[in-house]
C-alpha positions in Angstrom: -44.1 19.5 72.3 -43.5 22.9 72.0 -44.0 25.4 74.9 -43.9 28.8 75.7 -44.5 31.7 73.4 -42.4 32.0 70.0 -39.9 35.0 69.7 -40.5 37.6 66.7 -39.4 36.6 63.3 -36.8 39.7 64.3 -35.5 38.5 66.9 -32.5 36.1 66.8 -32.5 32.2 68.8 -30.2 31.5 71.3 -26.9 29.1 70.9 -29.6 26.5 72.9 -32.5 27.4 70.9 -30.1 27.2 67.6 -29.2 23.4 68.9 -32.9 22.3 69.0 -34.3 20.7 65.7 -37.9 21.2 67.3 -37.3 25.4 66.9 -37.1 24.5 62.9 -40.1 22.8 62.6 -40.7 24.7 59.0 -37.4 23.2 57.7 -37.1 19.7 55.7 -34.6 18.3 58.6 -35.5 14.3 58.8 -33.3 11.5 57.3 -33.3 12.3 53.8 -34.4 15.8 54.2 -32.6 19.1 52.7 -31.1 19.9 56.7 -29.7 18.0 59.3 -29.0 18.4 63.1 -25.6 16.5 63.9 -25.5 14.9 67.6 -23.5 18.4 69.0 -24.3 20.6 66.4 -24.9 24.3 67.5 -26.8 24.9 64.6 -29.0 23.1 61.1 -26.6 22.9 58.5 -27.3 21.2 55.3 -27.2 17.3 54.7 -24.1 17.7 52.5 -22.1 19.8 54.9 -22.8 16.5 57.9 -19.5 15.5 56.7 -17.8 18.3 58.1 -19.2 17.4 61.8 
């Protein structure tokens, strides 16, 4: 559930907003799916890439 009120498209996320999949809701990130947030990952980064984490 999301709360609170969404920053401007301007405005950049935070290194703990960055580390939430819910703040990407937009993005394809689910098994399968284009992204993917690894367990301790500061950031979405695309499924290919999981192998780096």
């Amino acid at each position: 559930m999301n709360t609170g009120t969404a920053p401007p498209n301007s405005n950049g996320l935070s290194t703990a907003q960055m580390s939430n999949a819910s703040n990407f809701l937009d993005w394809n990130i689910s098994a399968g799916g284009v992204w993917a947030m690894p367990a301790g990952a500061t950031h979405p980064v695309l499924q290919w890439q999981r192998t780096r984490f």
